[in-house]
C-alpha positions in Angstrom: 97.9 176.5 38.8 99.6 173.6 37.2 95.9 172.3 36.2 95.0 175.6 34.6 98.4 175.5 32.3 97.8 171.6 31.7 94.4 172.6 30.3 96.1 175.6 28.2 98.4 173.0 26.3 95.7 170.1 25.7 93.8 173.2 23.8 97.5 174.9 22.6 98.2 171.3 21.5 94.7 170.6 19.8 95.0 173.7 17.8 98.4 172.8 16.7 97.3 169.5 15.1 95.4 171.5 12.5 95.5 174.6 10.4 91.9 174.9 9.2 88.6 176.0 10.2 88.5 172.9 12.8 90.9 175.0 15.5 88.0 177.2 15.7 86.0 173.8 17.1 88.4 172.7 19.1 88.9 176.2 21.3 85.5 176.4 21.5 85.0 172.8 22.7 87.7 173.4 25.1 85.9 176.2 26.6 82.9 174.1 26.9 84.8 171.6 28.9 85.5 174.5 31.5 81.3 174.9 31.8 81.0 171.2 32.1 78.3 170.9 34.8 76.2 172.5 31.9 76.4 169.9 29.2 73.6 167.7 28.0 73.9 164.1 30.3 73.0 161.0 29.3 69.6 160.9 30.6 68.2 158.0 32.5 65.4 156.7 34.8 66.1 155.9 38.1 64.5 152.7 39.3 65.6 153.0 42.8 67.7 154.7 45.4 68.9 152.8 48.1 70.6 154.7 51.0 71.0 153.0 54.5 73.7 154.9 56.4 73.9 152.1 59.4 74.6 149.5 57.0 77.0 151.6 54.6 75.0 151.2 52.0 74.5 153.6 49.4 73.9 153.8 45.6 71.3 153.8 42.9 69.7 151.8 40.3 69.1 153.3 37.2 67.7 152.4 33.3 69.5 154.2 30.3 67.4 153.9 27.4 68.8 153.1 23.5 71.0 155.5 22.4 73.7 156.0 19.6 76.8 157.0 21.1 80.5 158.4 19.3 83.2 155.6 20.9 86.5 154.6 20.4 88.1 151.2 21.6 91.4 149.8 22.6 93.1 146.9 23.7 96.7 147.3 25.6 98.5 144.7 28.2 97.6 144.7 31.5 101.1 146.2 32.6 100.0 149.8 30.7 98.4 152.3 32.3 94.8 153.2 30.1 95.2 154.9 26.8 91.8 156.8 27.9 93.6 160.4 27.4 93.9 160.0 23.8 91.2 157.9 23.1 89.2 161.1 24.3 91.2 163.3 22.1 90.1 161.2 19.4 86.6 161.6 20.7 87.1 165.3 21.5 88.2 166.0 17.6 84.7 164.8 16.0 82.6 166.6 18.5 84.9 169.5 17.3 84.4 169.1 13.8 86.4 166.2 12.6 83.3 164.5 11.1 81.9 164.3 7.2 79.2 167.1 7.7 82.6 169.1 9.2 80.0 170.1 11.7 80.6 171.0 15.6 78.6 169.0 18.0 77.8 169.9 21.6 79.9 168.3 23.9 78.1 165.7 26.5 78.6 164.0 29.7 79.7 161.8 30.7 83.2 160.7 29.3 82.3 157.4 29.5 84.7 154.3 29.3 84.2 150.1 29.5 86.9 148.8 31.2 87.3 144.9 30.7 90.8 142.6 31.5 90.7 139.7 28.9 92.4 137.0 28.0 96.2 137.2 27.5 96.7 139.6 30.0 95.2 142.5 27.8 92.9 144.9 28.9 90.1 146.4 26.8 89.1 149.8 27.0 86.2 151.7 25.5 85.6 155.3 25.6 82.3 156.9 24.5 80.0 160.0 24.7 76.2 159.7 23.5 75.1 161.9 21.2 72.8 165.1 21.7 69.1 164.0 21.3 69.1 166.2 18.7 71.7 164.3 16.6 70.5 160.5 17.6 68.4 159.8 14.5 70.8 161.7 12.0 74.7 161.8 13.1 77.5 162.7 11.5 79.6 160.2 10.2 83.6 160.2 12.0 86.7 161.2 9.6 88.5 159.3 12.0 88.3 155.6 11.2 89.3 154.9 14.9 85.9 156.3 15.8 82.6 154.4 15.3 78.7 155.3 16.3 77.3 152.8 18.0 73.7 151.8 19.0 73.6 150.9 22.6 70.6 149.0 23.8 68.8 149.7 27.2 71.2 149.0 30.4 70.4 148.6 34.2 73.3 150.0 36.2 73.9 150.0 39.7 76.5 153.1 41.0 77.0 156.0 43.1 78.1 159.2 43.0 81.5 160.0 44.4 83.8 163.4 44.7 87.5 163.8 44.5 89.4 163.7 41.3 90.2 160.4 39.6 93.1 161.1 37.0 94.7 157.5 37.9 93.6 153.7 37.1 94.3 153.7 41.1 91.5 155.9 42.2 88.9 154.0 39.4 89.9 150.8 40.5 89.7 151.3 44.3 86.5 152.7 43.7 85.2 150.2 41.6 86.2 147.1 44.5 84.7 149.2 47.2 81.6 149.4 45.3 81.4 146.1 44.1 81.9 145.2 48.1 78.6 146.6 48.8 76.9 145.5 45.7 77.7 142.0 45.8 75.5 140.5 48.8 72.9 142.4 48.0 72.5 142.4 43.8 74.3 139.0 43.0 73.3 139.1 39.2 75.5 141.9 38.1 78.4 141.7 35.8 81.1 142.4 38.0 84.0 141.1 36.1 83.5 144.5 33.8 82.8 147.9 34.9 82.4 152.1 33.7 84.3 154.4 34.2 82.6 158.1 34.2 83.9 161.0 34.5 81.7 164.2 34.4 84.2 167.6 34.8 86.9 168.8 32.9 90.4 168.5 34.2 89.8 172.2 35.4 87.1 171.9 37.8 88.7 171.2 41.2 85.9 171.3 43.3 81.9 169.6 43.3 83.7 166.9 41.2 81.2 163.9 40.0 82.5 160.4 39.1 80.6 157.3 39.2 81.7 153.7 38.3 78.7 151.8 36.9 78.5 148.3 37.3 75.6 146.3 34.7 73.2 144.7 36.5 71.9 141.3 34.7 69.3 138.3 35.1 65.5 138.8 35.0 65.3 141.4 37.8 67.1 143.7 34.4 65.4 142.1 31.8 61.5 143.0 33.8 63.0 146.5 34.4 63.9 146.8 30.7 60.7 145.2 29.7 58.3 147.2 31.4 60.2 150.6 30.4 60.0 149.6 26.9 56.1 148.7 27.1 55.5 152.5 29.1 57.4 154.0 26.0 55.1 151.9 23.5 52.0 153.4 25.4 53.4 157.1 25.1 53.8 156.5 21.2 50.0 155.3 20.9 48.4 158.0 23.3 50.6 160.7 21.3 48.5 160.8 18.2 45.2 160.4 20.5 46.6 163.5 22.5 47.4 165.6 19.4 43.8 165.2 18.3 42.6 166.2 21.4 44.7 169.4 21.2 43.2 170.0 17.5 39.4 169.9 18.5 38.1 173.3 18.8 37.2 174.7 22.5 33.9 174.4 23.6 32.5 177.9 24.9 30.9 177.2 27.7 29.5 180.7 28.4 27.8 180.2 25.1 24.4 178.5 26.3 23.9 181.6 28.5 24.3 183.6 25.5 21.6 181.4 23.6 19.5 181.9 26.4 19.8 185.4 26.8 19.1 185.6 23.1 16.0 183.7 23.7 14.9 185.5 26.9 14.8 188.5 24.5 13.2 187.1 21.3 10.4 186.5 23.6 10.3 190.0 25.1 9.5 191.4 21.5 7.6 189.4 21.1 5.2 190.1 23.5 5.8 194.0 23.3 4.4 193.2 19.5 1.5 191.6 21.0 0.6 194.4 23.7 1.0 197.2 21.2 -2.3 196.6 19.3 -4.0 196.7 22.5 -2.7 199.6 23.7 -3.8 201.1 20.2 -7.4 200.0 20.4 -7.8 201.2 23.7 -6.8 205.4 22.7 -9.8 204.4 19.6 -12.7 202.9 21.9 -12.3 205.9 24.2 -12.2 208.4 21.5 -15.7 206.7 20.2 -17.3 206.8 23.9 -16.4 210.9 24.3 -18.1 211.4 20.7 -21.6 209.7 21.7 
């Protein structure tokens, strides 16, 4: 119950920071939230899935091509706990409307967010969601100068899929050393100073929850997995235009040659009806001449 009223005053509160047409956005992003399992994902191609029960071992390695992605990026000291609630907010407000086309955009999963400690005892954080595929080539621009697009290059990540509902730097953090335990013998080029944090439900959704911490997977093993994804996406473009041609050529009838032949059969009937009817003419005359001698 306390969830449910929680989500009532991030929308309550959402609405409250403006008076124009852009509350209309943010309730109906809000709703969307509530459907989250239905949102457009990141999509991705998974290279391989590695599951051995005995051994504890279980998680997937998966290639997320180029795409442009909304984000937003903080640094705080280590001592804070993650400004990743607001920097969402931020995030939430252009997918609402808070952009120069003042234009709502679909929300998408996941709510994903860097998480890097750096020098100084500072930790950086930066929270993103990619764009709809329909929006990559042609995005709005943010209002909000805290908000930037960025083009993200292909990525090889290694992760897992876990339940349970991570609202604290805790429950990311335990999660991200216990994967990193079983990652580290077996994929030792990997960035594992760094790592993702992604969330894919909305505060309301208690049960089924998804979260995965991702963990960038580097060397040449990445580089040959990137490499050859990018050459397979070079040989759809070529065949494209070789397949639209193909589509464009008229359908051969096949049933056509019979109806030629039928057509021929029958040309060669009348033929010789033509030729048998002068015959059958003479014949009626040369009798008629025998009865009169």
């Amino acid at each position: 119950m306390s969830v449910r009223l929680g989500a009532i005053a991030l929308v309550l509160a959402l609405c409250a920071v403006s008076v124009h047409s852009q509350v209309w956005g943010y309730v109906s992003q809000s709703f969307s939230l509530v459907r989250s399992d239905i949102l457009e994902a990141a999509n991705y191609e998974l290279v391989a899935n590695i599951s051995n029960r005995d051994a504890g071992e279980n998680y997937e390695e998966r290639l997320y091509p180029a795409n442009k992605w909304a984000c937003t990026a903080r640094t705080v000291p280590k001592t804070e706990s993650s400004p990743t609630r607001s920097m969402f907010v931020d995030l939430f407000r252009y997918f609402a409307g808070d952009n120069s086309a003042k234009k709502e955009i679909d929300l998408t999963v996941p709510v994903n967010t860097f998480v890097q400690q750096r020098d100084n005892d500072v930790t950086y954080y930066e929270t993103c969601l990619v764009l709809p595929a329909k929006l990559q080539a042609d995005a709005p621009k943010p209002n909000n100068p805290s908000v930037f697009l960025d083009d993200k290059p292909e990525m090889v990540v290694l992760t897992r899929r876990v339940s349970g509902y991570f609202i604290t730097d805790t429950a990311w953090e335990e999660e991200a050393i216990s994967l990193k335990k079983v990652l580290k013998e077996k994929v030792p080029e990997a960035d594992y100073q760094s790592y993702y944090r992604n969330g894919y439900d909305a505060p309301m959704r208690i049960f089924n929850r998804r979260n995965e911490v991702w963990f960038r997977k580097t060397g040449e093993a990445a580089q040959k997995t990137i490499d050859e994804y990018k050459k397979r996406q070079a040989e759809k473009v070529v065949a494209a235009p070789v397949v639209a041609e193909e589509e464009k050529k008229p359908v051969v009838d096949e049933k056509k040659p019979v109806a030629d032949e039928k057509k021929t059969t029958e040309k060669k009937t009348e033929e010789k009806k033509k030729v048998e009817e002068p015959k059958k003419t003479e014949e009626p005359k040369k009798d008629a001449a025998q009865n009169r001698e």
